[in-house]
LUMMARSE-735121 format. One record per residue (C-alpha): residue in three letters; x, y, z. Coordinates in Angstrom, 2 decimals, always signed. Each point is the difference from the previous one (the first is absolute). Example, Ala and Ser with C-alpha at 12.3 -4.5 7.8 and 13.67 -1.06 7.14 Angstrom:
2
['ALA', [+12.30, -4.50, +7.80]] ['SER', [+1.37, +3.44, -0.66]] 
! end
This chain:
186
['UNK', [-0.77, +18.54, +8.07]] ['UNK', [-1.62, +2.50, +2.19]] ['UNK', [-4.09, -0.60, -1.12]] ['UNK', [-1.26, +3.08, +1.25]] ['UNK', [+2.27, +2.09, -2.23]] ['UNK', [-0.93, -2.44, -2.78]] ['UNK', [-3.44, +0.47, -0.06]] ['UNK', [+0.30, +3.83, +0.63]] ['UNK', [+2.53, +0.04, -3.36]] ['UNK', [-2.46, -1.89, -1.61]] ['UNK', [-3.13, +1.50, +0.56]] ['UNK', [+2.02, +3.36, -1.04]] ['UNK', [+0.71, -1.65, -3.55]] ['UNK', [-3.63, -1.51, -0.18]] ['UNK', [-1.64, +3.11, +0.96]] ['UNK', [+2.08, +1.98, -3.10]] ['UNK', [-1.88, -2.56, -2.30]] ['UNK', [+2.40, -1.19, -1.86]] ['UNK', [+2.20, -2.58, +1.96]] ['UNK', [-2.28, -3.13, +0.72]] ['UNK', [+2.42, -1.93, +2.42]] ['UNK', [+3.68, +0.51, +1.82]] ['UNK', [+2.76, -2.27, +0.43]] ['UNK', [+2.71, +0.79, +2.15]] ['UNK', [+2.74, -2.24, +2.03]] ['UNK', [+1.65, +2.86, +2.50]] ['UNK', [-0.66, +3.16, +2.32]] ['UNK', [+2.67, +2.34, -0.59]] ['UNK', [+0.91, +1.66, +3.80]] ['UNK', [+2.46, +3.32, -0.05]] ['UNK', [+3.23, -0.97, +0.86]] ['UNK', [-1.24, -4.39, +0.08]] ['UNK', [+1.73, -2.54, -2.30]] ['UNK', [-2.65, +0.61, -2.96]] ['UNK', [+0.90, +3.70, -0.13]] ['UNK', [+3.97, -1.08, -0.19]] ['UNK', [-1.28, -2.19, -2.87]] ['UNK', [-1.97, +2.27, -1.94]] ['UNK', [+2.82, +2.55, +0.12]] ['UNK', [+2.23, -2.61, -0.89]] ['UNK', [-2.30, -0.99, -3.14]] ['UNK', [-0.69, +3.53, -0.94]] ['UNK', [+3.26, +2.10, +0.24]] ['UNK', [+2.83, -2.71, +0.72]] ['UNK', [-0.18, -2.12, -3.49]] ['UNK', [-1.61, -3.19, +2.68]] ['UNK', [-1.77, -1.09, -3.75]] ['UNK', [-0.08, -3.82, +1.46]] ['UNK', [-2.00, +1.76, +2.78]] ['UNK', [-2.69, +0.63, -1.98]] ['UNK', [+0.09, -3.41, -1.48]] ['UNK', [-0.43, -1.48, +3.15]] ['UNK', [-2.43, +2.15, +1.31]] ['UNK', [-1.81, -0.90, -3.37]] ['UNK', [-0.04, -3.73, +0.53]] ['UNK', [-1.62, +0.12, +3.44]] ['UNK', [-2.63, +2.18, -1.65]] ['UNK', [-0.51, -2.59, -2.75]] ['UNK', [+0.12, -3.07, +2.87]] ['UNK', [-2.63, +2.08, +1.38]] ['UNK', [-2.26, +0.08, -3.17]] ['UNK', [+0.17, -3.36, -0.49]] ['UNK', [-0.82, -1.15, +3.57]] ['UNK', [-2.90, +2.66, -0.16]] ['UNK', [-1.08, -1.45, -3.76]] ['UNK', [-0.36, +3.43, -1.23]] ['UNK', [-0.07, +0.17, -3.55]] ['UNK', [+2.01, +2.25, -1.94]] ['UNK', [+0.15, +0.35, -4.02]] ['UNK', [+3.29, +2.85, -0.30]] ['UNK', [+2.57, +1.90, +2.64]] ['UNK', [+0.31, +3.37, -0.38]] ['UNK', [+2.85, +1.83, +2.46]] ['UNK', [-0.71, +3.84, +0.63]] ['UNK', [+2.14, +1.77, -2.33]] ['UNK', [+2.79, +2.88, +1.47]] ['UNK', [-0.05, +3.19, -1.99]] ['UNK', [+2.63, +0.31, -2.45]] ['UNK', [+2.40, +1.94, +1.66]] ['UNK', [-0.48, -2.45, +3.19]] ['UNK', [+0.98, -2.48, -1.65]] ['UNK', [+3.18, +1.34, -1.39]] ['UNK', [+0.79, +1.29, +3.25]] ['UNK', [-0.22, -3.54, +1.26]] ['UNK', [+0.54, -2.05, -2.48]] ['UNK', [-2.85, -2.49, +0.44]] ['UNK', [-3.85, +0.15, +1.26]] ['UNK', [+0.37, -2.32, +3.24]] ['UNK', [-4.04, -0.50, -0.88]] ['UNK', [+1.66, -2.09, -3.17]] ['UNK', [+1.44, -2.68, +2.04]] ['UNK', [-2.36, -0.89, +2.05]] ['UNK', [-1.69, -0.27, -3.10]] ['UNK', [+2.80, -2.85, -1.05]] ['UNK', [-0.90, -1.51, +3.30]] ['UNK', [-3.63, -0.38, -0.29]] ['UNK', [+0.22, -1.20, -3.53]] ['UNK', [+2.55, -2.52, +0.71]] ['UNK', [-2.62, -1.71, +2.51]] ['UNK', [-3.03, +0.44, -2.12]] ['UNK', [+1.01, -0.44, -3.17]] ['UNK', [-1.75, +3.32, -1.00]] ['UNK', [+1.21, +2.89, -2.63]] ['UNK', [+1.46, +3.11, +0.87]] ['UNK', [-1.36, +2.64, -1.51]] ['UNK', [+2.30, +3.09, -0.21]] ['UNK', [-1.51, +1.94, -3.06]] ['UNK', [-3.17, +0.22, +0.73]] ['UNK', [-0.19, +3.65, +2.40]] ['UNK', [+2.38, +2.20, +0.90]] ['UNK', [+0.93, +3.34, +2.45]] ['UNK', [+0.04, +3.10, -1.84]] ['UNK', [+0.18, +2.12, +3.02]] ['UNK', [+3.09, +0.70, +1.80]] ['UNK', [-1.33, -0.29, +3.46]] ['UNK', [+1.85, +0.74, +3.75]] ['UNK', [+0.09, -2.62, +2.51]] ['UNK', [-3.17, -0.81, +1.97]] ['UNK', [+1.69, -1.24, +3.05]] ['UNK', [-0.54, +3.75, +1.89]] ['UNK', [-3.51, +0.71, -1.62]] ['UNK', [-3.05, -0.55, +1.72]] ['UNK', [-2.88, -2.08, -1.77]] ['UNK', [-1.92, +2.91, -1.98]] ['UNK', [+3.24, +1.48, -0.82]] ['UNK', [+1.49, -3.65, -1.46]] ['UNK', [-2.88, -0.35, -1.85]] ['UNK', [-0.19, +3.89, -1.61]] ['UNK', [+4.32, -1.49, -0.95]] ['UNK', [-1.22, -3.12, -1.77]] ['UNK', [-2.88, +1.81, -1.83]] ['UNK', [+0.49, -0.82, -3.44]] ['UNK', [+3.24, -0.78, +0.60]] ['UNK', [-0.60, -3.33, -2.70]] ['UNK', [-1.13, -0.58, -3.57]] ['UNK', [-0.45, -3.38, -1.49]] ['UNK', [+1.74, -0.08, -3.81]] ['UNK', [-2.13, -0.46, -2.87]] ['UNK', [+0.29, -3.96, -0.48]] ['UNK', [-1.21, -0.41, +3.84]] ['UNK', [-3.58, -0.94, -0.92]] ['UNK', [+0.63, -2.76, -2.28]] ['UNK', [+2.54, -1.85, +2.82]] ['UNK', [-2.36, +1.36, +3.01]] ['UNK', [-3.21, -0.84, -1.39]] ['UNK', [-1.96, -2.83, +2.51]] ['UNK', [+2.80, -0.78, +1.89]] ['UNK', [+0.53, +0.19, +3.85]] ['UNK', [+3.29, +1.92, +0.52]] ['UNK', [+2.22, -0.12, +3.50]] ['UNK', [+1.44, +2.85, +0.06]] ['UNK', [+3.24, +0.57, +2.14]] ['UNK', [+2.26, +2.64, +2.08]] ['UNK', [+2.24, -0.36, +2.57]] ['UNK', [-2.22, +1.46, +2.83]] ['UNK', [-3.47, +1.26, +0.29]] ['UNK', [-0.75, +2.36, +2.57]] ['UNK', [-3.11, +2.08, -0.59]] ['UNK', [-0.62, -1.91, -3.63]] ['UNK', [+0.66, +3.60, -2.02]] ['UNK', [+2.23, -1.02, -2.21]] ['UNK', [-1.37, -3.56, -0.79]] ['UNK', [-3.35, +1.82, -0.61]] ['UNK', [+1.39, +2.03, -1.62]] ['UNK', [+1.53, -2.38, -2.72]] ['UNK', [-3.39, -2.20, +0.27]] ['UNK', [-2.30, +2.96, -1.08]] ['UNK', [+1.78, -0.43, -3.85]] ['UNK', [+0.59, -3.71, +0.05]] ['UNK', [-4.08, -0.49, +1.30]] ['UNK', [-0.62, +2.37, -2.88]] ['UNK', [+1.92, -1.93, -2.64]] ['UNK', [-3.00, -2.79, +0.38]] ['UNK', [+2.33, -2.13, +2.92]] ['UNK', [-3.15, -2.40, +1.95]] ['UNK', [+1.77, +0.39, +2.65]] ['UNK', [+3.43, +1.68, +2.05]] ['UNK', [+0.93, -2.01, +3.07]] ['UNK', [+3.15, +1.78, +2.01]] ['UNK', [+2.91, -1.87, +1.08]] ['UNK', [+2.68, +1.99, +2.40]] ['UNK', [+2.95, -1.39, +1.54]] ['UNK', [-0.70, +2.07, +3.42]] ['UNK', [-3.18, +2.72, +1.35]] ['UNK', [+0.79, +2.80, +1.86]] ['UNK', [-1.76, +1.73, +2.16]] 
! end
């Protein structure tokens, strides 16, 4: 793991004040290995991918003690998801969970704004995409209440969309959000 790009993702999350810590096992590199797996993950059906990816993350948490009450993957818009079929975000999920022996929370916020890919916007304009691009649903507060959350995607570049999500779950009464990606980008 490249430190210098984690602390500079980090300090981007922190700085939003909502995310309180990051965990993250890769840097995904244009045309390296981890962007061949990502694609493979996201738009080739590579599920066990995800899985995988997940279960480093979880060795991770436990070899770093971090405590965790309740996973909750990033959800994909609607009509995302039927396009592909799955939220990649979901597995590692499985992954995580299967190491910590943590729930997976999947009802507890969703996207309700169809929103274009961030991968060619710069960081104001990825952030003005992800603006209230999530809403948590109405039992959220009861299952959110006191508990530190780790909240997962697939990559974090400039932290928009995880803040994004993180504004609603920190406002359902979560203690605290920590992120978990399986690769940062630059």
């Amino acid at each position: 793991m490249n430190h210098s790009l984690y602390q500079e993702t980090l300090n981007k999350l922190i700085a939003y004040g909502c995310i309180d810590d990051l965990i993250s096992c890769y840097v995904f590199e244009k045309e390296g290995p981890s962007q061949h797996i990502t694609h493979a993950l996201k738009y080739q059906e590579y599920k066990s991918l995800g899985t995988e990816l997940g279960k480093k993350i979880g060795g991770l948490i436990m070899d770093w003690n971090v405590k965790i009450d309740i996973i909750i993957p990033i959800p994909l818009h609607r009509i995302k998801y039927r396009e592909r079929g799955y939220n990649q975000s979901d597995y590692i999920a499985q992954g995580i969970g299967s190491i910590i022996g943590k729930p997976i929370m999947l009802d507890a916020v969703r996207r309700i704004r169809y929103t274009q890919t961030q991968t060619k916007l710069n960081l104001e304009e990825r952030h003005i995409n992800m603006k209230d691009a999530f809403e948590t649903l109405p039992d959220a507060p009861g299952k959110l209440y006191g508990k530190t959350c780790l909240l997962v995607d697939d990559i974090i570049t400039t932290g928009a969309t995880m803040n994004s999500c993180a504004v609603k779950i920190l406002k359902a009464g979560t203690f605290s959000i920590i992120a978990a990606s399986a690769g940062l980008a630059k």
